[in-house]
Legacy VTK file of the C-alpha trace (Angstrom):
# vtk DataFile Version 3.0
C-alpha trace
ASCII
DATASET POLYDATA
POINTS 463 float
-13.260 41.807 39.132
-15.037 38.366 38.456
-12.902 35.653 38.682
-13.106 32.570 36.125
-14.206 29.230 37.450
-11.472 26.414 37.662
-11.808 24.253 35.346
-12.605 21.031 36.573
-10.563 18.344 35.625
-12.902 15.885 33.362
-13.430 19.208 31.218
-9.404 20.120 31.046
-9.142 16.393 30.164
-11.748 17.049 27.645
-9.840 19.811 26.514
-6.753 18.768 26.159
-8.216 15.785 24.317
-9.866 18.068 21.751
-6.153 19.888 21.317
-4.282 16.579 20.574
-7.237 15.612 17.954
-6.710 18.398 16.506
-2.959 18.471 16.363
-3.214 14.901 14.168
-5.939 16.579 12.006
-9.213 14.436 12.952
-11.509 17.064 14.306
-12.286 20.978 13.510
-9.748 23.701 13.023
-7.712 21.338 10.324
-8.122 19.435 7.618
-9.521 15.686 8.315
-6.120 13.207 8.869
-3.755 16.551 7.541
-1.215 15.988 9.846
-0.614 12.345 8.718
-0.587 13.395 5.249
2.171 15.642 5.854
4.151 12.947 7.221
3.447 10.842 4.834
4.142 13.055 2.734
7.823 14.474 4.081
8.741 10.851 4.636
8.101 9.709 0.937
9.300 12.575 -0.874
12.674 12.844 0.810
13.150 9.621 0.282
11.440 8.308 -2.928
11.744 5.011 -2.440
9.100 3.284 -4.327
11.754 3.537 -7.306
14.574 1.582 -5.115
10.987 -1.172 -4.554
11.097 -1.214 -8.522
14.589 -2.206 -9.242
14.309 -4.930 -6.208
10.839 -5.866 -8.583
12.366 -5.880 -11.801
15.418 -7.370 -10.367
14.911 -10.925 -12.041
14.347 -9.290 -15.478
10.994 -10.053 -17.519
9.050 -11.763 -15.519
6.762 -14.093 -18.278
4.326 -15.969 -16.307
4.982 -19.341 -15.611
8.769 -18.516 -16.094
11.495 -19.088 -14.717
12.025 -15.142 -14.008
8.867 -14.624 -12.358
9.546 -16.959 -10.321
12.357 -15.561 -8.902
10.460 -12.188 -8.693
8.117 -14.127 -6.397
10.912 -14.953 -4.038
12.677 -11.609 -3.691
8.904 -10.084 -3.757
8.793 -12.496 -0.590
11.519 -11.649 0.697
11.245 -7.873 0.887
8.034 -7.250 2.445
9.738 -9.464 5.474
12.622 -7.219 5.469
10.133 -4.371 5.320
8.451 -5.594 8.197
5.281 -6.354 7.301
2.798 -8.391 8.953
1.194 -11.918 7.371
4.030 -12.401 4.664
2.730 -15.222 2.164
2.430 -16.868 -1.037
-1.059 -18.107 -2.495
-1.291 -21.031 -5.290
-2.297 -19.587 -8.748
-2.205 -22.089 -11.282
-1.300 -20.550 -14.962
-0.534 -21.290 -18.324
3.025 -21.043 -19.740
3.935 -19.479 -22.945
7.214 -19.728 -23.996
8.439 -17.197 -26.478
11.499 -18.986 -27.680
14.621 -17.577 -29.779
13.086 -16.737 -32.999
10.632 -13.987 -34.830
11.658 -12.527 -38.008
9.873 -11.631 -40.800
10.357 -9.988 -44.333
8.965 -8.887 -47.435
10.428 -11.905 -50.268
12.479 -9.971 -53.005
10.562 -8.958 -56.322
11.936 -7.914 -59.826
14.534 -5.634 -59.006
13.895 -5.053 -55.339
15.578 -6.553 -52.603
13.705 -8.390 -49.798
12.370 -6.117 -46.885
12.824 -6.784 -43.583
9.980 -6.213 -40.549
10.613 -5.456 -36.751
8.478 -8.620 -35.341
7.666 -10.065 -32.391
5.264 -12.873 -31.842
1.714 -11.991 -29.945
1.625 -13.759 -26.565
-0.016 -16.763 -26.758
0.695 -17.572 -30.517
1.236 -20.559 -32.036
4.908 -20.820 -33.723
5.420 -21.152 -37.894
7.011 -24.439 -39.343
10.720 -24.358 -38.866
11.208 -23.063 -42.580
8.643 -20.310 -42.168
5.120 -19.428 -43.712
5.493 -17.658 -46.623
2.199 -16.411 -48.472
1.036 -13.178 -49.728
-0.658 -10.670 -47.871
-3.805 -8.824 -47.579
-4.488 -5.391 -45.842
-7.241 -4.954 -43.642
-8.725 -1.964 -41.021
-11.400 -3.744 -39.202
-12.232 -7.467 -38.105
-15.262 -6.256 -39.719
-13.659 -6.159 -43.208
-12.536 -9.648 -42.635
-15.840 -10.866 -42.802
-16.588 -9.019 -45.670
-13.484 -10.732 -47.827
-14.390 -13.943 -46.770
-12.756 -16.682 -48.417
-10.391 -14.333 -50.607
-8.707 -14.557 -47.391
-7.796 -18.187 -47.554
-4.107 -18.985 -48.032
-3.394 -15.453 -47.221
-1.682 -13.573 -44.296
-3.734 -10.948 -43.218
-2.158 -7.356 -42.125
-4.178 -5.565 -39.473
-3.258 -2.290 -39.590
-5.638 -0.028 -37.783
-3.704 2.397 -35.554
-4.717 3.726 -32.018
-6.678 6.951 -32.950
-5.343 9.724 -32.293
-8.044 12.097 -31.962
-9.091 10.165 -29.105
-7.789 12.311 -25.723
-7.593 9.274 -23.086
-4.798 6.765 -24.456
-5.987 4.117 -22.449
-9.382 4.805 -24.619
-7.965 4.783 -27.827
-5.966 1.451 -26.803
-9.239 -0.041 -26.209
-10.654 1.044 -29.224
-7.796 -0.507 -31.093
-7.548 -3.828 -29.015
-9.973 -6.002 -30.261
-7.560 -7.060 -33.740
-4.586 -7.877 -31.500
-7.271 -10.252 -29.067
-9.471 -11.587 -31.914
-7.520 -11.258 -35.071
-5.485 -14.263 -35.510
-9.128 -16.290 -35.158
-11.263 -13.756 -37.005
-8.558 -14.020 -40.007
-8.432 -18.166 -39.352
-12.239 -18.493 -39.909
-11.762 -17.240 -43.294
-8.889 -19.800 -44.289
-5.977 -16.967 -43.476
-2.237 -18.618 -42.593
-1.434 -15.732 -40.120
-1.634 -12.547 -39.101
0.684 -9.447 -38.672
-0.978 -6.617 -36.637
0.517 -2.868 -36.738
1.699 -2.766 -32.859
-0.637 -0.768 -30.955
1.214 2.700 -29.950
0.465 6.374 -31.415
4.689 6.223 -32.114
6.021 5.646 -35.328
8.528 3.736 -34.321
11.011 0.046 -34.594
9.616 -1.389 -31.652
6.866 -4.351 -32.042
5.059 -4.446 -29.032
3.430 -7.756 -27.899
0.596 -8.251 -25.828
-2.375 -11.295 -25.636
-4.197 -13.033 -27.985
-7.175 -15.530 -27.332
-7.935 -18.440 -29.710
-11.247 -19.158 -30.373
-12.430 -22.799 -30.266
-12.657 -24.778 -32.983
-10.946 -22.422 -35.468
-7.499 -23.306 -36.614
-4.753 -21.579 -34.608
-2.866 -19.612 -36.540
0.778 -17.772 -36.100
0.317 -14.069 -35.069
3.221 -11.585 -34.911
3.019 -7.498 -34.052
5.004 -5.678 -36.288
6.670 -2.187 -35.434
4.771 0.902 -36.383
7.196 2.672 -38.623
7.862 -1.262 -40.548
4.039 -1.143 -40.834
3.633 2.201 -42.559
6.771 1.002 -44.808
4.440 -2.548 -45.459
1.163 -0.540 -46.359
2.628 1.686 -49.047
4.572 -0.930 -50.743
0.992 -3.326 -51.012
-0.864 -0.134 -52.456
2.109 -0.755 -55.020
2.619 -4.250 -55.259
-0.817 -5.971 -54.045
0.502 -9.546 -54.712
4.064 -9.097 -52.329
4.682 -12.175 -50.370
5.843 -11.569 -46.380
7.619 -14.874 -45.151
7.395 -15.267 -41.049
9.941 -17.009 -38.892
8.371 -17.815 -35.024
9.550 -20.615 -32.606
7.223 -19.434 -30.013
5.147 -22.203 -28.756
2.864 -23.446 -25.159
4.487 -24.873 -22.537
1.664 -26.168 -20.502
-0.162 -25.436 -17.320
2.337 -24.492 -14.330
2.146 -23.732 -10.358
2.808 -19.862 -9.631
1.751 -17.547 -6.393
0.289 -14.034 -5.726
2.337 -12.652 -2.892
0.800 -10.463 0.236
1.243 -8.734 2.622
-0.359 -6.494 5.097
-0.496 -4.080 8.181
-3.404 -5.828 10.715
-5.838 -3.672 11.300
-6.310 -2.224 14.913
-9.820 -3.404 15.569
-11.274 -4.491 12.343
-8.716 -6.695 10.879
-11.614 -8.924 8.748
-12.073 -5.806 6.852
-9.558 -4.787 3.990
-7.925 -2.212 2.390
-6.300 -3.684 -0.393
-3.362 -1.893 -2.708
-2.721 -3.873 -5.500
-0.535 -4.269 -8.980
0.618 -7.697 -10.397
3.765 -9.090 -10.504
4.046 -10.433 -13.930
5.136 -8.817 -17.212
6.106 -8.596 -21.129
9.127 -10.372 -21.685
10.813 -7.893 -24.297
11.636 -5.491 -21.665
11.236 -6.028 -17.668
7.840 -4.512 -17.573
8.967 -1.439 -14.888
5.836 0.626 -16.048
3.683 -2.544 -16.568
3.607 -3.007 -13.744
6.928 -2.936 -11.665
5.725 -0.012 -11.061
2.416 -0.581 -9.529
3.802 -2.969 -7.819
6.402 -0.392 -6.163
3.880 2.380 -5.121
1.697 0.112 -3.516
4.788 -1.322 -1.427
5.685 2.157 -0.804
2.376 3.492 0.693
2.120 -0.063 3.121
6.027 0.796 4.105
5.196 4.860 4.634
2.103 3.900 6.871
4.074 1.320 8.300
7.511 3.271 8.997
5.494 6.553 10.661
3.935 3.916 13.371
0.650 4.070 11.897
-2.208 1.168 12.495
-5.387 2.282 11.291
-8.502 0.138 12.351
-8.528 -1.488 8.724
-6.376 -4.301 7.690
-4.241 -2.699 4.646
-3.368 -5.096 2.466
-0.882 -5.218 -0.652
-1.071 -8.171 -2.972
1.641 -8.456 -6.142
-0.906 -10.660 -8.392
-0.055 -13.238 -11.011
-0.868 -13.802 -14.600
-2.777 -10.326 -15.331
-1.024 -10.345 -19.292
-2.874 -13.598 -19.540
-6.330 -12.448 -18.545
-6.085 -12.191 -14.975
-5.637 -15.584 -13.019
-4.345 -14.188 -10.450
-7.127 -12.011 -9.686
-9.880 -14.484 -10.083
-7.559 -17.191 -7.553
-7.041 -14.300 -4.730
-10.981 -13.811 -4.298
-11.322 -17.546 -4.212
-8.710 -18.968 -1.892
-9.924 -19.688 1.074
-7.777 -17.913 3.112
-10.613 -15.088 1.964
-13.334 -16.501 4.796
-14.346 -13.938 7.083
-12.908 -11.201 4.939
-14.618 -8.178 3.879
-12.942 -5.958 1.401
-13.860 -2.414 1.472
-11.777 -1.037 -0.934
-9.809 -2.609 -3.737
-7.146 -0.072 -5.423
-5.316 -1.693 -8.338
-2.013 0.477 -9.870
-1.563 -1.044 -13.414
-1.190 2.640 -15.947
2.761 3.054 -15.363
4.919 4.817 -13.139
4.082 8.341 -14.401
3.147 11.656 -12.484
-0.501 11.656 -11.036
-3.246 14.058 -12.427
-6.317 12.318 -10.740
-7.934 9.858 -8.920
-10.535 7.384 -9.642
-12.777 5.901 -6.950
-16.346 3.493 -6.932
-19.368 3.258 -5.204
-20.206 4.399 -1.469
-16.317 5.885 -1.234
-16.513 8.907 -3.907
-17.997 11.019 -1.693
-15.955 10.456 1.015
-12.949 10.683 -0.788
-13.763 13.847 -2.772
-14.327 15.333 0.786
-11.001 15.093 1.643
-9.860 16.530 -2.029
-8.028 19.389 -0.810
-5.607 16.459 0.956
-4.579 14.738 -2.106
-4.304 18.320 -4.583
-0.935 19.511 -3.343
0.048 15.544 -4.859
-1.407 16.646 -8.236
-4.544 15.105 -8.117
-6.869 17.890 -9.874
-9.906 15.607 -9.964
-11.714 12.500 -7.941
-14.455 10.868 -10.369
-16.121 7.425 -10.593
-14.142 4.947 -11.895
-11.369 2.431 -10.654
-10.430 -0.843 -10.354
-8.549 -3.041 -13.099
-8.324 -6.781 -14.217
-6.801 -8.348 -11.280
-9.374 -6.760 -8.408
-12.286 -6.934 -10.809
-13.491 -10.374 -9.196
-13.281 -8.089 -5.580
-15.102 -5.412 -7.265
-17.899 -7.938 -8.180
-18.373 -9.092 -4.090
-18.946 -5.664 -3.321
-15.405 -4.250 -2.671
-15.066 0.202 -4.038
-12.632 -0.172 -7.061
-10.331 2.795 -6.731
-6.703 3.857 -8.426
-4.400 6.300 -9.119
-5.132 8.179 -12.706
-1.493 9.519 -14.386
-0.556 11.440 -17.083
-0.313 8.443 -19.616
0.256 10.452 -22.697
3.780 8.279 -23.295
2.341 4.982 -21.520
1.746 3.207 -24.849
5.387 4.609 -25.968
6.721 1.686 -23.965
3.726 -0.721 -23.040
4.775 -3.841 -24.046
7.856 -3.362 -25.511
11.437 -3.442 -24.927
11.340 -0.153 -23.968
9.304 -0.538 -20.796
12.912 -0.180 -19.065
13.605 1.120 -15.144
15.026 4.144 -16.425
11.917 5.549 -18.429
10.040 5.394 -14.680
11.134 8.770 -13.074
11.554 8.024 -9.277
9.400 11.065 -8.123
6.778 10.922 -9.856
6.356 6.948 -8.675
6.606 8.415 -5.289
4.092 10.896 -5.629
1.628 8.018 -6.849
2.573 5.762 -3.555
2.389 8.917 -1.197
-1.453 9.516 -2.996
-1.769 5.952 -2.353
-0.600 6.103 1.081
-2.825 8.524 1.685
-5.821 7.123 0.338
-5.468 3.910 2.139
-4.898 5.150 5.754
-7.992 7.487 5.485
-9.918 4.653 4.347
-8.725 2.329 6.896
-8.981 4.869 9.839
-11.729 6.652 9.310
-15.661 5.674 9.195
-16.799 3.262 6.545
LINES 1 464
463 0 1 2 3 4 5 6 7 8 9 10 11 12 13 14 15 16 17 18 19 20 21 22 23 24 25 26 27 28 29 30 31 32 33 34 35 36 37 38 39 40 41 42 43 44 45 46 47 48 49 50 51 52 53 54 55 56 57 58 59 60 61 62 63 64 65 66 67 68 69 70 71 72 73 74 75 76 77 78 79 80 81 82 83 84 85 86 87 88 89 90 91 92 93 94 95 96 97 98 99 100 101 102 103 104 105 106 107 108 109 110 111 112 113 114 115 116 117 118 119 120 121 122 123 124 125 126 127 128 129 130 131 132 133 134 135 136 137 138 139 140 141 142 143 144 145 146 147 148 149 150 151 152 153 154 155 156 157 158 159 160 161 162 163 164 165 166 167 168 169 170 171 172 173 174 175 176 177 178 179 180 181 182 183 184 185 186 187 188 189 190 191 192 193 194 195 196 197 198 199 200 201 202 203 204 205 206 207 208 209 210 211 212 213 214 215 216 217 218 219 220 221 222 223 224 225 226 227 228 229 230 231 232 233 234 235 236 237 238 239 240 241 242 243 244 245 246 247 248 249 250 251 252 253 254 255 256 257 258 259 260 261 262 263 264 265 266 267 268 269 270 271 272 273 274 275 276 277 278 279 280 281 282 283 284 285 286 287 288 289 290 291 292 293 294 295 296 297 298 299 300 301 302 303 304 305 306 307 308 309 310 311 312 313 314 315 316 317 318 319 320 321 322 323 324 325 326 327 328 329 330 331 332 333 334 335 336 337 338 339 340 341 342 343 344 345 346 347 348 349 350 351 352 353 354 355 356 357 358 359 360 361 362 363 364 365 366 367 368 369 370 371 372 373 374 375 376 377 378 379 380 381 382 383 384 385 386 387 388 389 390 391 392 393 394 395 396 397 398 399 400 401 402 403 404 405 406 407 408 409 410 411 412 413 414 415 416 417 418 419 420 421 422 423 424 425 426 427 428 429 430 431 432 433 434 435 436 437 438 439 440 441 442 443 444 445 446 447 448 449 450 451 452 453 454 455 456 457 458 459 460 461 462
């Protein structure tokens, strides 16, 4: 009988090499990185986490920029990631504006003949100027479009102008119709000023018929008067259209003591994992830290926030260091068109950094369906699809990115992030019902394990 040859022992070391590569899942006869995905996996969802990161988040309450609130979210932001152990714990200057919403928004319909006044679910737009202590009282005029403005003219002046085209409904992807409904809560108040309009009501932008106003940013444009705008609630809206198609001259008087408070010093807060060999180069997880002040923003975008802190503490609590830096940032001033953002590529603690991948988490805590990723990463992501479908994620297409990692996007960095089922997102965006308990803690974990996930393959592998 033929005997085998002894291995000699630079093959068996070969061998055995090839057994343990495979064992972690980084060479044939597994999945690419499986074995860490498992872990990451077992360790996140017997835990979940990320939603114990939200309440630490949310822990200071709204967090307005330039308030006092998100300022103290900036401190205990601070001061977990150092009792989470990461590495390169800091602050970075942001300087933003301060709006200050003050005490009062009411609104109603004045009294007529025999019927009573009507009152309207308001809340000022962020941003807005406030009304004269005694209110504006005028009548008001319905409109669909900012298009339709224009085409009243000066009929409008003197008036208050009602906006009231809802988010379409036909329209499958919320975040699509939200878009498509945007432009009369950004532009409104100065498209409705040019024509000699007092203010502006806008229908609040949600497919619920609901009490709820739901705020969100407006931008003045220059040299137009600045005019008082307020959202109203959906269901106060509907009641406001039918009585007009009754009574075309009724007379809405508005009540705001909302007003600017100047330009103030905030931070974006960061922290990281140092990358093994390649530390210049960055995987960055991202949401920002500041929110709507009529609830404490937990799905916009405590939560974002708390996944991304998740997946850094999951790769960071199994021993992992992949070759990449990976990097979470908690920006500042995204409501208000993304200072944050725009400071973070700047500073110049950014010299000699090249991010690879910028990931922002900003459409609520809900249960993944997808994944969106840019440029030279898609393929290599999709290639590890059958990783992330166990998670939920059914599809990997181009897309990504987000306001505050746009500026990152533009040097070069893949946009990527975490698509959910946002059917209810607009339910609560912006409102006081964006509470901690509408975010359900395992679907936020699932998102941060995805995350996870994402980054460490990203950071490990091959660019």
């Amino acid at each position: 009988m033929k005997k085998r040859p002894v291995r000699s022992l630079p093959a068996l070391a070969v061998a055995l090499a090839c057994l343990f590569a495979v064992s972690w899942g980084s060479t044939d006869g597994e999945r690419p990185y499986q074995r860490v995905v498992d872990r990451l996996r077992e360790s996140g969802l017997a835990g979940e986490r990320a939603h114990d990161l939200l309440l630490r988040i949310t822990s200071a309450g709204p967090r307005l920029t330039g308030s006092p609130q998100a300022a103290a979210a900036v401190e205990e932001s601070l001061k977990l990631m150092a009792e989470l152990g990461l590495e390169k714990v800091h602050a970075e200057p942001v300087e933003v504006g301060r709006w200050i919403r003050g005490n009062v928004a009411e609104a109603f319909v004045e009294a007529a003949g025999a019927r009573h006044a009507i009152p309207l679910a308001v809340c000022a737009l962020g941003g807005s100027v406030g009304t004269p202590k005694t209110g504006l009282a005028a009548p008001v005029v319905e409109v669909r479009t900012i298009d339709e403005l224009d085409r009243l003219g000066r009929s409008l002046k003197g008036k208050i102008v009602f906006l009231n085209r809802p988010m379409d409904r036909r329209v499958a992807d919320p975040f699509a119709a939200y878009g498509g409904a945007a432009d009369q809560r950004v532009d409104g108040a100065s498209a409705a000023a040019r024509h000699g309009a007092v203010g502006v009501l806008l229908r609040s932008l949600t497919f619920r018929v609901d009490s709820q106003p739901h705020t969100g940013m407006l931008r003045y444009r220059p040299g137009v008067p600045r005019v008082p705008a307020a959202a109203v609630s959906t269901a106060d809206a509907e009641v406001l259209s039918a009585l007009l198609k009754k009574e075309p001259t009724a007379r809405v008087t508005l009540r705001m003591d909302c007003r600017d408070g100047g330009r103030v010093a905030s931070v974006n807060v960061i922290g990281e994992i140092t990358g093994s060999e390649l530390a210049g180069e960055i995987v960055l997880l991202g949401g920002h830290l500041d929110s709507w002040d009529l609830g404490v923003g937990a799905h916009d975008d405590g939560a974002g926030c708390a996944a991304a802190l998740e997946a850094v503490r999951l790769i960071q609590d199994l021993g992992l260091r992949p070759r990449r830096t990976v990097r979470v940032v908690f920006f500042m001033d995204e409501e208000f068109g993304g200072t944050g953002g725009r400071a973070y590529a700047a500073a110049p603690e950014r010299a000699g950094e090249r991010h690879i991948v910028a990931a922002e988490s900003d459409r609520g805590g809900f249960a993944p369906v997808g994944l969106a990723v840019g440029g030279r990463i898609l393929e290599k992501v999709r290639s590890h699809a059958d990783l992330f479908r166990p998670f939920g994620v059914s599809f990997i297409v181009p897309g990504g990115g987000g306001v505050d990692v746009a500026p990152l996007v533009g040097k070069g960095a893949a946009p990527a992030a975490v698509i959910v089922n946002a059917a209810a997102y607009f339910d609560v965006h912006h409102s006081a019902l964006d509470t901690v308990s509408s975010v359900h803690p395992r679907e936020l974990e699932l998102q941060a394990v995805i995350l996870a996930a994402l980054a460490y393959i990203l950071a490990e592998g091959p660019e």
